[in-house]
C-alpha positions in Angstrom: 12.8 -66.4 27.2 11.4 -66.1 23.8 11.6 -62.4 23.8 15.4 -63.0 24.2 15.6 -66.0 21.9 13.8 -63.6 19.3 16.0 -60.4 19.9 19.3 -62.8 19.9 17.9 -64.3 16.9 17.6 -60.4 15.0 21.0 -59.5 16.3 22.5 -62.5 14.8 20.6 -62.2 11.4 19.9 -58.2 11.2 21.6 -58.1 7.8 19.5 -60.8 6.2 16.5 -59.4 7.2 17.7 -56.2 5.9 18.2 -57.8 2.6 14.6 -60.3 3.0 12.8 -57.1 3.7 14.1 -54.6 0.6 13.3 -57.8 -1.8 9.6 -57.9 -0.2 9.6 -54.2 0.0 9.8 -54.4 -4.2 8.2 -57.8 -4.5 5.0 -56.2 -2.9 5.2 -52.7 -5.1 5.3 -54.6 -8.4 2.5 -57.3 -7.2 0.4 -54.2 -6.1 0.9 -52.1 -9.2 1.4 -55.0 -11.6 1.3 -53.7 -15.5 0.3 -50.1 -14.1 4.3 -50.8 -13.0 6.9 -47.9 -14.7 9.4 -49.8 -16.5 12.2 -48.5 -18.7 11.2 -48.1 -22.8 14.1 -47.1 -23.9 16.6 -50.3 -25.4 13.6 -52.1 -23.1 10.5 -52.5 -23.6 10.7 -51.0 -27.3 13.4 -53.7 -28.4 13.7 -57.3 -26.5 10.2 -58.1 -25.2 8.1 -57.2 -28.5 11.0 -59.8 -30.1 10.5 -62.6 -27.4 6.5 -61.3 -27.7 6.3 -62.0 -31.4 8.5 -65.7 -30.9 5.8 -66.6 -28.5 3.6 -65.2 -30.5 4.6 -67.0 -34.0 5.4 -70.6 -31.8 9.4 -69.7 -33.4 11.1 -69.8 -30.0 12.4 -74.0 -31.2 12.1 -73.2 -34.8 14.4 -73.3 -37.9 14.4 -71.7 -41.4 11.1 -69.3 -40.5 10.9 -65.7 -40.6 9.3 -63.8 -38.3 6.8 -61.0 -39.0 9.2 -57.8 -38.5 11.6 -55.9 -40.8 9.3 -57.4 -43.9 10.5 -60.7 -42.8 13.3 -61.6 -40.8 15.4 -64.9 -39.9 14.1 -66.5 -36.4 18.2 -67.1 -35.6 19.0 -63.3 -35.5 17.1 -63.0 -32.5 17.6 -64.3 -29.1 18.5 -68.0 -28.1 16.0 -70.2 -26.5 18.5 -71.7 -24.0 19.5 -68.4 -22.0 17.6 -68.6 -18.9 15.9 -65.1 -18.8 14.6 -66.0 -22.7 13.1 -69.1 -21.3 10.8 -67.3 -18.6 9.2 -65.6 -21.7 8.7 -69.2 -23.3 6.9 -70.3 -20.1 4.9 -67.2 -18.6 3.2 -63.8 -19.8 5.7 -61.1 -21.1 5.1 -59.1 -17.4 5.2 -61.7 -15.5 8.3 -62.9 -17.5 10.1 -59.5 -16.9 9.5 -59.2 -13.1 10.7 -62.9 -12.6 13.7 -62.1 -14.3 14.2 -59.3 -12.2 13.7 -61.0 -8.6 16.3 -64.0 -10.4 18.9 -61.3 -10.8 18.5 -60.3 -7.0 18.8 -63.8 -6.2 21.6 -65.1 -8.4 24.1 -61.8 -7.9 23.1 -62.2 -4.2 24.1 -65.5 -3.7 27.3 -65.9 -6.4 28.6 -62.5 -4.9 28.3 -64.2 -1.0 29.4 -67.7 -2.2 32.7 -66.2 -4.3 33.7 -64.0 -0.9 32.9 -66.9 1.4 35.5 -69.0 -1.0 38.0 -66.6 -1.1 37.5 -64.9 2.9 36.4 -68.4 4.4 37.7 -68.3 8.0 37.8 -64.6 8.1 34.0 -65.3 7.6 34.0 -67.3 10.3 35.6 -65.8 12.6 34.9 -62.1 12.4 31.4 -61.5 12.7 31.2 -58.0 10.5 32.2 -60.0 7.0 29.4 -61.6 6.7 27.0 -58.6 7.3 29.1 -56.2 4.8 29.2 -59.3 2.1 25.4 -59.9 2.1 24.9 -56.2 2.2 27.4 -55.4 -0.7 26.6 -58.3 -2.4 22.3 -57.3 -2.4 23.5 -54.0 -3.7 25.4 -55.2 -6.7 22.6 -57.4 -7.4 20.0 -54.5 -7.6 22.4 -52.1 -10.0 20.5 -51.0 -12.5 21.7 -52.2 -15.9 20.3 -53.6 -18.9 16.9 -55.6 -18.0 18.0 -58.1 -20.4 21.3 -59.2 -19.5 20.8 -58.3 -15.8 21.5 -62.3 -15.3 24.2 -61.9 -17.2 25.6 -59.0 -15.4 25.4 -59.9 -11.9 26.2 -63.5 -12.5 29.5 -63.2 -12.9 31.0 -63.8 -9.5 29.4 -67.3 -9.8 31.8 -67.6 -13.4 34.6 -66.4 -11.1 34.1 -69.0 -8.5 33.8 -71.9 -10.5 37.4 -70.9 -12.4 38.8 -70.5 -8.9 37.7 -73.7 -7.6 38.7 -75.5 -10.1 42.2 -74.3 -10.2 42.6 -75.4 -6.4 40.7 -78.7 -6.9 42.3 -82.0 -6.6 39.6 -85.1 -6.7 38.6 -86.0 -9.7 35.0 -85.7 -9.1 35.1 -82.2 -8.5 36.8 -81.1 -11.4 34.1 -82.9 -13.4 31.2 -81.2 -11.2 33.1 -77.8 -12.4 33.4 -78.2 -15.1 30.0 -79.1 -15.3 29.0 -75.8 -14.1 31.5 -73.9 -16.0 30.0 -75.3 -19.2 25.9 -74.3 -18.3 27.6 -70.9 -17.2 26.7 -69.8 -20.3 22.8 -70.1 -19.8 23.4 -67.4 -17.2 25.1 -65.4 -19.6 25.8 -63.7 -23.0 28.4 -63.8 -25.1 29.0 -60.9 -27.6 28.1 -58.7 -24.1 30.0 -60.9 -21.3 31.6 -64.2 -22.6 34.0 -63.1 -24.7 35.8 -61.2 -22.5 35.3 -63.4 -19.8 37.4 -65.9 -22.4 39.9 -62.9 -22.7 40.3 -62.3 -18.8 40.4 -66.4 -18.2 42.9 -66.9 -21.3 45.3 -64.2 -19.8 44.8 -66.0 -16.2 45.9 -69.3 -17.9 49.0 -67.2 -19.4 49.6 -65.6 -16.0 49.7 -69.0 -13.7 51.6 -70.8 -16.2 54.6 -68.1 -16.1 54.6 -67.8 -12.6 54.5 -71.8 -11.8 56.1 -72.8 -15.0 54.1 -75.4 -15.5 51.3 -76.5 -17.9 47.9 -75.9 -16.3 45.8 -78.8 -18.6 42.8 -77.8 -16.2 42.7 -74.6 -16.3 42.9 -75.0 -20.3 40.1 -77.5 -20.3 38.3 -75.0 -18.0 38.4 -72.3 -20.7 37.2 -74.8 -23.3 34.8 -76.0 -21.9 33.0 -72.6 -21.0 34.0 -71.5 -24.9 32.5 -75.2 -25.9 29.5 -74.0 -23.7 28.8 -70.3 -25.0 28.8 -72.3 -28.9 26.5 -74.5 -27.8 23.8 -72.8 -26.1 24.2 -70.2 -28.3 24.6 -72.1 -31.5 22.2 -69.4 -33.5 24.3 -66.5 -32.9 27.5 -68.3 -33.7 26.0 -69.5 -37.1 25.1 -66.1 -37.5 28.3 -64.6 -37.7 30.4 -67.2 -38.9 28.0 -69.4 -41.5 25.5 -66.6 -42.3 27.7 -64.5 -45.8 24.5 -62.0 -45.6 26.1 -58.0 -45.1 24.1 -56.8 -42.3 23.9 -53.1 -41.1 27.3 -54.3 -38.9 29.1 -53.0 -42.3 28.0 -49.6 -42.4 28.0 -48.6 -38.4 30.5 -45.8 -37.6 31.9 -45.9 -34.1 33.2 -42.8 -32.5 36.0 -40.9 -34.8 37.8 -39.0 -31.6 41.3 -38.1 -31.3 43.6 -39.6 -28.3 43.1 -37.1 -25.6 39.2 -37.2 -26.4 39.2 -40.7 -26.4 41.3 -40.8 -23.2 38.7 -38.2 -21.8 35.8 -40.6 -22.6 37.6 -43.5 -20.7 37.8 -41.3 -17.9 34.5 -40.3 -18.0 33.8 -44.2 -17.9 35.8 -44.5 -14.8 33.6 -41.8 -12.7 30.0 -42.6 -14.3 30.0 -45.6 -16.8 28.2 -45.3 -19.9 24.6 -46.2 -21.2 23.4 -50.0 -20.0 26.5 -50.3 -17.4 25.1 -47.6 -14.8 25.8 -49.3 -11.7 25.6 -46.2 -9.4 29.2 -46.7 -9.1 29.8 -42.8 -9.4 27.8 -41.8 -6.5 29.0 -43.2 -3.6 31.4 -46.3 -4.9 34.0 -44.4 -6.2 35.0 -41.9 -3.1 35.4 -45.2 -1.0 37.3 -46.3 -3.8 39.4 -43.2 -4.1 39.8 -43.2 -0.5 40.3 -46.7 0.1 43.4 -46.7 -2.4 45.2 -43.8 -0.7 45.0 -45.4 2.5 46.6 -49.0 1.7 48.9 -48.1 -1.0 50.2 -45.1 1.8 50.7 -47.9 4.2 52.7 -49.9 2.0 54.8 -46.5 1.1 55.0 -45.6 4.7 56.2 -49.5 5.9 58.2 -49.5 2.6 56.3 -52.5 1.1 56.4 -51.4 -2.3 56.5 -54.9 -3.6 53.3 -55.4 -1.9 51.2 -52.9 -4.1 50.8 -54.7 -7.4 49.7 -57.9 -4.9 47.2 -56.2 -3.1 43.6 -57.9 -4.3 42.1 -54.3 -3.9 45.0 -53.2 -6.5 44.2 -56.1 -9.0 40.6 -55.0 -8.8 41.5 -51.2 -9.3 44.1 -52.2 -12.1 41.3 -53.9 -14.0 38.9 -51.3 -13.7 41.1 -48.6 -15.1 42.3 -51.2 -17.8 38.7 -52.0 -19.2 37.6 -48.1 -19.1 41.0 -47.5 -21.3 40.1 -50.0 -23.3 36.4 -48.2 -23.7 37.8 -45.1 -24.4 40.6 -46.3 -26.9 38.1 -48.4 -29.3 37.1 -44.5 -30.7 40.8 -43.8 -31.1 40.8 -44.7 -35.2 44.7 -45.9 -34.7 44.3 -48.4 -31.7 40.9 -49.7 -33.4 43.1 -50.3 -36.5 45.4 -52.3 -34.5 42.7 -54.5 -33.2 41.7 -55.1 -37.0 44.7 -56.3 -38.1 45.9 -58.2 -35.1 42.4 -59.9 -35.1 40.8 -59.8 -38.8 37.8 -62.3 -38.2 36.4 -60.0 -35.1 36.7 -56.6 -37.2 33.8 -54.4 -35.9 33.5 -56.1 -33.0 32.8 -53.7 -29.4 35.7 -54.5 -27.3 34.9 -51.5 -25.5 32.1 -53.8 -23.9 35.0 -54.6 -21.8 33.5 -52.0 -19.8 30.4 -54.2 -18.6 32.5 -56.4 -16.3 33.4 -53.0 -14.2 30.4 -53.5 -12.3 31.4 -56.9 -10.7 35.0 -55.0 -10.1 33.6 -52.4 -8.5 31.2 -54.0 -5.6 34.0 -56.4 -5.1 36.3 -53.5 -4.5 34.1 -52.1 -2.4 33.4 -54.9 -0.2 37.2 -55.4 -0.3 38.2 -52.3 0.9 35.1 -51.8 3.6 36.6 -55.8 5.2 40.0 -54.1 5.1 38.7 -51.7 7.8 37.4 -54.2 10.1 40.2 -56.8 9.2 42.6 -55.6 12.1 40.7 -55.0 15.6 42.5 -53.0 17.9 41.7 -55.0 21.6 43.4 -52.3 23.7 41.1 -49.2 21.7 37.2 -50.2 22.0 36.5 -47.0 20.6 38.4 -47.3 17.3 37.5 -51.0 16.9 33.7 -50.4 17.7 34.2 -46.9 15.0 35.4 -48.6 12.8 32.4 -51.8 12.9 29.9 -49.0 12.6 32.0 -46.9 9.7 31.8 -50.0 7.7 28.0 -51.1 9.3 27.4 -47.4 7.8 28.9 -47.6 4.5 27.5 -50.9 3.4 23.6 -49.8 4.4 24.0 -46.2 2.6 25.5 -48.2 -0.8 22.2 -50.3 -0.5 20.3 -46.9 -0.1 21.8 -45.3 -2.7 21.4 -48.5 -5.6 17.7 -49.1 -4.5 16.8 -45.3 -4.5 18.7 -43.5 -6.7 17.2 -42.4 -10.1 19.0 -44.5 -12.6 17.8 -45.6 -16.1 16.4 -49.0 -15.1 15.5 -48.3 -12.1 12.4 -49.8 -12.4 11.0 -49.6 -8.9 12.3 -46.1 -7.9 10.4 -44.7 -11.1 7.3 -47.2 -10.1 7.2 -45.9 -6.7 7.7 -42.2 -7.7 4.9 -42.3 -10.6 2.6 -43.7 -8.3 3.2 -41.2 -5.8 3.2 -38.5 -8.2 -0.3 -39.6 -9.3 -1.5 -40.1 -5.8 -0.6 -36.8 -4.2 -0.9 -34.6 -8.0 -4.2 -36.6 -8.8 -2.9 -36.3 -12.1 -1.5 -38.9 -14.4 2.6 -38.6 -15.4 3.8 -37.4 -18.8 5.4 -41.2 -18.7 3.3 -44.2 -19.8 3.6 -47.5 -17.7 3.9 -51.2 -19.1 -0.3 -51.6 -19.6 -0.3 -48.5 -21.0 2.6 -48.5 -23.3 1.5 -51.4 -24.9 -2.0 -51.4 -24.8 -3.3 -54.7 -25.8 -7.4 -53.9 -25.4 -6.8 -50.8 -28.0 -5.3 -52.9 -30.4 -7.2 -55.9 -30.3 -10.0 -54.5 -31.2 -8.4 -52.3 -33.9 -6.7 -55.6 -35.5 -10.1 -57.0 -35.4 -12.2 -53.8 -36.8 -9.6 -53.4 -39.5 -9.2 -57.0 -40.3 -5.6 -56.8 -40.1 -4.2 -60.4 -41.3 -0.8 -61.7 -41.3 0.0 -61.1 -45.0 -0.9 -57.2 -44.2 2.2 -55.2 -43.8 2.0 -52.3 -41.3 4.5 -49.1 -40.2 4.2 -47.1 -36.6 4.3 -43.3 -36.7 3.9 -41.5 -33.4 5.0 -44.6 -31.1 7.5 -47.5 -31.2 6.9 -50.3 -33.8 7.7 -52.6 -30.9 4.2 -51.6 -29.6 2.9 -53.4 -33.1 5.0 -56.0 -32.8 4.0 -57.0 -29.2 0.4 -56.8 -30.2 1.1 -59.2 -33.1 0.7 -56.6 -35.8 3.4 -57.5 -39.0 5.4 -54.5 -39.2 7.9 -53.3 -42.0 9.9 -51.3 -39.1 11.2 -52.5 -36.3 14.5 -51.8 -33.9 17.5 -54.9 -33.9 20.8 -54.6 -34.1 21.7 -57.0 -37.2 19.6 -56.6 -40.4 20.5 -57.0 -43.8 22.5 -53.7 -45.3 19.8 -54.2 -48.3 17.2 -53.3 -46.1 18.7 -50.5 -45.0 19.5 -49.1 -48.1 15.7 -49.2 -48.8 14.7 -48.0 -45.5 17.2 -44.8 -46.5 15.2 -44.1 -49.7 11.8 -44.4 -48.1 13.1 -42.2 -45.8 14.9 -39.2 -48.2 12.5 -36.6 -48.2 12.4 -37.1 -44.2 16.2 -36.9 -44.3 16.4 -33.9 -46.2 14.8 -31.5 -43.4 16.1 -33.7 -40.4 19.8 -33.8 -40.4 20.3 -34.9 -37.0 17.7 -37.9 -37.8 20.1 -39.1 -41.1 23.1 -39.2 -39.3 21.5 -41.1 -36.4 20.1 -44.0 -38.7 22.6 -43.2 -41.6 25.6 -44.3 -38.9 23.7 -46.8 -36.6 20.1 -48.1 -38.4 19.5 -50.4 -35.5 15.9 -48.3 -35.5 14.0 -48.3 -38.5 10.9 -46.7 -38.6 9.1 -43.3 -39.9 10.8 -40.4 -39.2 9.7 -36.8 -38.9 10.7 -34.2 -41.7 11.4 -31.2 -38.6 13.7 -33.4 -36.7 11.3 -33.8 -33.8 10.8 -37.7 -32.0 7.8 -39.5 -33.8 8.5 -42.1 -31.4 8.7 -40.8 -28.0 6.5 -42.7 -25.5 4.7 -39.7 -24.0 1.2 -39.6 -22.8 0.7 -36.5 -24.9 2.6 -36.5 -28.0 2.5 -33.1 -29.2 4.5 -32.7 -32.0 5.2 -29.5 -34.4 5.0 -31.3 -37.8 2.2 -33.6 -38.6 3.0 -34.1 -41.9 4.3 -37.6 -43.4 7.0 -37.4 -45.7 8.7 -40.3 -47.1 9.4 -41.6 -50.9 5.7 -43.7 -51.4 6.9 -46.1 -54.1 9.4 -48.0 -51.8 7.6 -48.2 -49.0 4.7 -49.8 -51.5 7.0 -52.1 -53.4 8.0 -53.8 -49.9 4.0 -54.5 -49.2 2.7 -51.3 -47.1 -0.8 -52.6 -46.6 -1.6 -49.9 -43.4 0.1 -46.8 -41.7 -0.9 -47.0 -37.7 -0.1 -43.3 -36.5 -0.5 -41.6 -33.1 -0.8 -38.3 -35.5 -3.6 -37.5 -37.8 -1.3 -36.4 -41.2 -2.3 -33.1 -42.4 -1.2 -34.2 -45.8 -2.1 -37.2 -46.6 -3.9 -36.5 -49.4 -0.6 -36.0 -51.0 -0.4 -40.0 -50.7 -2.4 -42.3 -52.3 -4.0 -43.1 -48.6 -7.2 -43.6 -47.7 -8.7 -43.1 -43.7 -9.7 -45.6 -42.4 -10.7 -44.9 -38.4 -9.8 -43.2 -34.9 -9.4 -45.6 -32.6 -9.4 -45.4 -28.5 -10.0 -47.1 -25.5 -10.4 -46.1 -22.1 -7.3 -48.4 -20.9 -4.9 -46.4 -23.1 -3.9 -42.6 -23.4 -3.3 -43.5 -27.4 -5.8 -41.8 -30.3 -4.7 -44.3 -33.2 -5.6 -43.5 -36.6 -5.2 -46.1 -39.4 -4.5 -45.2 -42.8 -5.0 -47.9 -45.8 -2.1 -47.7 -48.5 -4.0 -47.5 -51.6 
């Protein structure tokens, strides 16, 4: 009897235990492995956490009118609010810890909004045909594991939760509810972020209110106090931003970023190649297995309706509306490099000049699982009684296509995918017995080496400090005041200054000027042979060890000590002094620390 009870009881619930047993799968590999874990650098590692490091660091996470020891000094509200719910985790635990609960809260927030908003919308359908539920959780688990930016990951698969509560509250009718909603859809915003999500969720909502109130000719006031509410929402919870960029007259480096210069079939071209792959940040693995059930999916309804001549029935179809979107958003990506269109923009919109609409492009993700699961319920929708073979091929087609789309997110070797390139380190060190030319989180950052280098050098708070050789995010986590550092809103001063400390640089590294020249998001020392000072190898073996930058500049702002992952053989052209190699067994760096005289 329990035998049966147990094997009814897995028959039943096969899918969740699927899904319970992938999150323990990666629960148990980063518990194992801990800070010996391989997590993404790049845009990672090197940029948010040394930020949210040194607010911890500094006690700033609450505080107003403080600087904060980066960039010579800059203002606490330029970095990241204290109210979003993946910047709180690093106001209550340790950095790691921090980042692998913010992972395991993206599973379980884009998990369970992705199943609640198809449950909503498919509810007796849910009910009644055993296979939704199984291809919703199973669809659902894989958009929650795409990996995108760490950071925003909340942000990302959160927003079939923001989806729901719009749709609930346009078929609500008690009073009661509507307040509850719009309850929620005002602490959305802790969830989310708005120059990378809420502002085009405001665009997409504000052309829904437009829509409904054409076709029902009618004034939706609910809908309208929906969409202020959520705007009222992203203000508040992100009041240091919004003073930022509407209080704050400072010229940041915003001013002098070039975007893309391309011509209309280029930029057409790029929107396309947004469609198959998606760009840096937004690789949702989409282009690997998503878009050929996509493809396929399409040519198969839409040939229906041509076949049954239901033509009106294409533009209603909810796996049209998804596809229409998609296409729109990747246009719109590829048309913000098209000078002309980005013109029109400008003038139509003068406050948000500069602004990425091409971000449009981060809400493909959420279009793309959902048509996915869309078009994989379409092929169990309509059982066929009198053909147990078709109905039972097609339960096992769709059985088949939702496990290999959860293979394919988990395992395939994305940017952030931080477990695959744990588990494939790991095994690469276990079988090679030899260490990876990567560096993992402990190693990256190494906290023993430089707290005892802080303390032999008697590094102080007023002592100003520049990386070579590594990130200055590596100082910055380690509490080190830097005069470099990577963020994406600086003043243009600053840069200018940064650009003369960096001229002789410059002039033998062309490809380095134009990269901080057009963007300057990443100050720090670069090489005079155009080679990467900064790359987080284990073994930095570079060509040119020679420093070159303008001395008095770099002086004036308060240079105190250079911290290099290359011994300089020239700086006795610089009026610096040696002051120690530094290593530790924990950490593959050889530091050497030069005093600015």
């Amino acid at each position: 009897m329990e035998t049966n009870s147990f094997k009814g009881f897995v028959t039943r619930h096969w899918y969740k235990l699927i899904v319970a047993a992938a999150i323990l799968m990666e629960l148990v590999v980063f518990l194992f492995y801990g800070e010996e874990s391989y997590i993404q650098i790049h845009d990672n590692l090197d940029l948010f956490i040394p930020h949210f490091r040194m607010m911890e660091l500094n006690d700033a996470w609450f505080k107003h009118g403080v600087t904060l020891p980066m960039l010579h000094g800059i203002n606490r509200d330029l970095l990241g609010s204290e109210f979003l719910l993946y910047n709180v985790l690093y106001e209550i635990f340790e950095p790691f810890t921090a980042y692998i609960t913010g992972y395991f809260l993206k599973l379980i927030i884009g998990t369970g909004s992705f199943i609640l908003l198809f449950r909503d919308v498919y509810r007796e359908e849910y009910k009644d045909n055993r296979m939704a539920a199984p291809i919703i959780w199973l669809v659902g688990f894989s958009y929650s594991l795409i990996p995108v930016f760490p950071t925003y990951g909340i942000a990302f698969t959160s927003i079939p939760l923001i989806v729901l509560l719009i749709r609930r509250l346009y078929f609500a009718t008690d009073k009661k509810t509507i307040v509850l909603l719009l309850t929620g859809i005002f602490l959305y915003p802790i969830l989310s972020y708005f120059s990378y999500f809420g502002f085009f969720i405001l665009c997409l909502y504000a052309l829904f209110i437009l829509f409904i109130m054409i076709r029902d000719r009618k004034l939706h006031l609910r809908m309208i106090l929906g969409a202020a509410t959520l705007s009222v929402g992203y203000i508040v919870f992100e009041y240091r931003l919004f003073a930022s960029m509407l209080l704050d007259d400072t010229i940041t480096i915003r001013s002098t970023m070039e975007r893309a210069d391309l011509s209309l079939s280029e930029a057409l071209l790029s929107g396309l190649r947004e469609l198959t792959g998606a760009s840096f940040h937004n690789q949702d693995s989409h282009g690997i297995l998503i878009i050929f059930i996509a493809a396929i999916g399409l040519i198969v309804i839409n040939a229906h309706y041509i076949k049954s001549r239901q033509i009106r029935l294409v533009l209603k179809d909810p796996v049209n509306l998804n596809a229409i979107l998609i296409i729109f958003n990747c246009l719109i990506f590829g048309l913000c490099s098209y000078v002309p269109f980005r013109g029109l923009l400008e003038f139509l919109l003068p406050p948000l000049k500069g602004f990425d609409f091409s971000r449009f492009a981060f809400l493909n993700p959420f279009l793309w699982y959902t048509l996915t699961a869309l078009i994989i319920l379409r092929l169990i929708k309509v059982p066929d009684p009198e053909n147990t073979i078709v109905s039972t091929g097609r339960k096992m087609g769709a059985t088949a296509l939702s496990l290999a789309l959860l293979l394919v997110v988990m395992l395939w070797p994305q940017v952030y995918n931080d477990f695959y390139y744990t588990v494939y380190n790991q095994a690469y060190i276990a079988i090679k017995e030899k260490d990876t030319s990567t560096l993992n989180y402990r190693e990256f950052y190494s906290e023993p080496l430089f707290d005892r280098l802080k303390q032999d050098v008697g590094i102080g708070e007023d002592d100003w400090c520049v990386a070579y050789g590594l990130h200055p995010g590596v100082l910055i986590y380690n509490g080190i005041p830097t005069l470099d550092g990577y963020l994406g809103m600086y003043p243009q001063e600053y840069k200018d200054i940064w650009c003369e400390i960096e001229e002789p640089a410059f002039a033998g590294s062309p490809s380095l000027k134009e990269y901080y020249t057009t963007w300057g998001a990443r100050v720090c020392i670069y090489s005079g042979s155009d080679e990467n000072t900064y790359a987080p190898l284990r073994k930095l073996e570079l060509n040119d060890r020679s420093l070159k930058v303008n001395y008095e500049p770099l002086k004036a702002l308060g240079l105190k000590y250079i911290i290099s992952r290359v011994e300089f053989d020239n700086s006795y052209e610089y009026p610096l002094s040696p002051v120690g190699e530094y290593t530790d067994e924990s950490s593959p760096y050889t530091i050497y620390v030069y005093e600015a005289k």
